[in-house]
Steps between C-alpha positions, in 0.01 A plus 500: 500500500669851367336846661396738231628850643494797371770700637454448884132398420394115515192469228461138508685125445582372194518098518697228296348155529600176335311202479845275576728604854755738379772672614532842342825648397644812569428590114155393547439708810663846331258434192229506689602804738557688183098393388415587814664844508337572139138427680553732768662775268162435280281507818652817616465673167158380482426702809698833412254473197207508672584750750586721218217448314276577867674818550421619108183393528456730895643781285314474204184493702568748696612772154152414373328558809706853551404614152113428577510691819682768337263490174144401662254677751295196463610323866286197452651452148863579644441236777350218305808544316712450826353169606509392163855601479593315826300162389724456198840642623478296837343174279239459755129425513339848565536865701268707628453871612298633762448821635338635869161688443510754777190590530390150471749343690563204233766387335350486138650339216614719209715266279551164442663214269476131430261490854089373393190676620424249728795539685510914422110479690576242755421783797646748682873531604537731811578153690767435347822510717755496216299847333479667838864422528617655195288790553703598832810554208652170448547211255315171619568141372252229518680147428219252513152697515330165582708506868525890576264607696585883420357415170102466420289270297739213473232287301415747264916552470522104412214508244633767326837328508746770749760399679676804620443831532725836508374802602648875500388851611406737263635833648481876428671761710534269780133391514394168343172491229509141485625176438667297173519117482606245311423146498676134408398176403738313686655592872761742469748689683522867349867615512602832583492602114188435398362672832725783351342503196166482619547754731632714223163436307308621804685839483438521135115455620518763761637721236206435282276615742657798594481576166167475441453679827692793407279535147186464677626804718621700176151443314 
């Protein structure tokens, strides 16, 4: 058995096996070292790839969505286009947008991709933990919606196939209009850049609001 590493990194074993006893030779066993280091090399390439191709994909997402803000007044049009822009550059199921009513006292939903209208219409959300959460300012993660209790509707989650669940603030001037999430298929740990990235999104829907705040005020 030969470790494939990449530099101080162990991927995985590569195995000989004969169907006689053997012993191998010294030859034998630098061969295979040499296939082994190939693997790993390919492996590690592999993943350089796709982390490059992840970080093109934030910033491409994140140009389009800074033109929109920059070119449209429209803020339901300019967030549709966010969640829609973090479903594809993230590659997961769906995202969401929802913003506090004041008078109301609801947080209503504004914006949302690859979610159905059952689930969009499956009841109110002020129970939920994980929203509350991210209203006081902060990102929350949700691993397994079907164990955490800070999330609600866990049957209604497992129909509509979630797994996990990010959410961020929305923030303007220190005060926070809402909440953005996004939603896998499978369980998933978020790493720190794509809770970067959607953060980022959130302050390019903040800015959209202001936006159409300030016109309002100028017409």
């Amino acid at each position: 058995a030969l470790f494939a590493a990449g530099l101080s990194l162990i991927f995985g074993v590569m195995r000989l096996v004969t169907a006689e006893p053997r012993e191998f030779t010294m030859e034998e066993v630098d061969f295979a070292c040499a296939v082994a280091e190939l693997g790993a090399s390919a492996i590690n390439n592999a993943k350089l790839y796709e982390e490059r191709t992840k970080e093109l994909n934030f910033l491409k997402g994140l140009l389009e969505v800074s033109k929109a803000v920059n070119s449209a007044l429209d803020v339901k049009k300019v967030l549709h286009l966010l969640v829609k822009t973090a479903t594809t550059a993230l590659d997961i199921k769906a995202a969401a947008v929802r913003l506090l009513d004041e008078k109301r006292q609801k947080m209503e939903l504004v914006a949302s991709y690859g979610l159905s209208d059952r689930y969009m219409t499956k009841g109110p959300v002020g129970a939920d933990r994980s929203i509350t959460e991210a209203m006081m300012g902060k990102a929350v993660s949700i691993y397994d919606v079907a164990l955490d209790d800070r999330a609600t509707y866990p049957q209604e989650s497992l129909e509509e196939g979630i797994k996990s669940i990010l959410s961020v603030p929305i923030a303007l001037k220190g005060k926070v209009l809402g909440v953005m999430r996004i939603y896998t298929s499978e369980p998933r740990d978020f790493s720190e850049d794509e809770i970067t990235f959607l953060s980022s999104l959130a302050e390019q829907a903040a800015l959209a609001i202001e936006n159409a705040r300030m016109y309002q005020k100028l017409k």
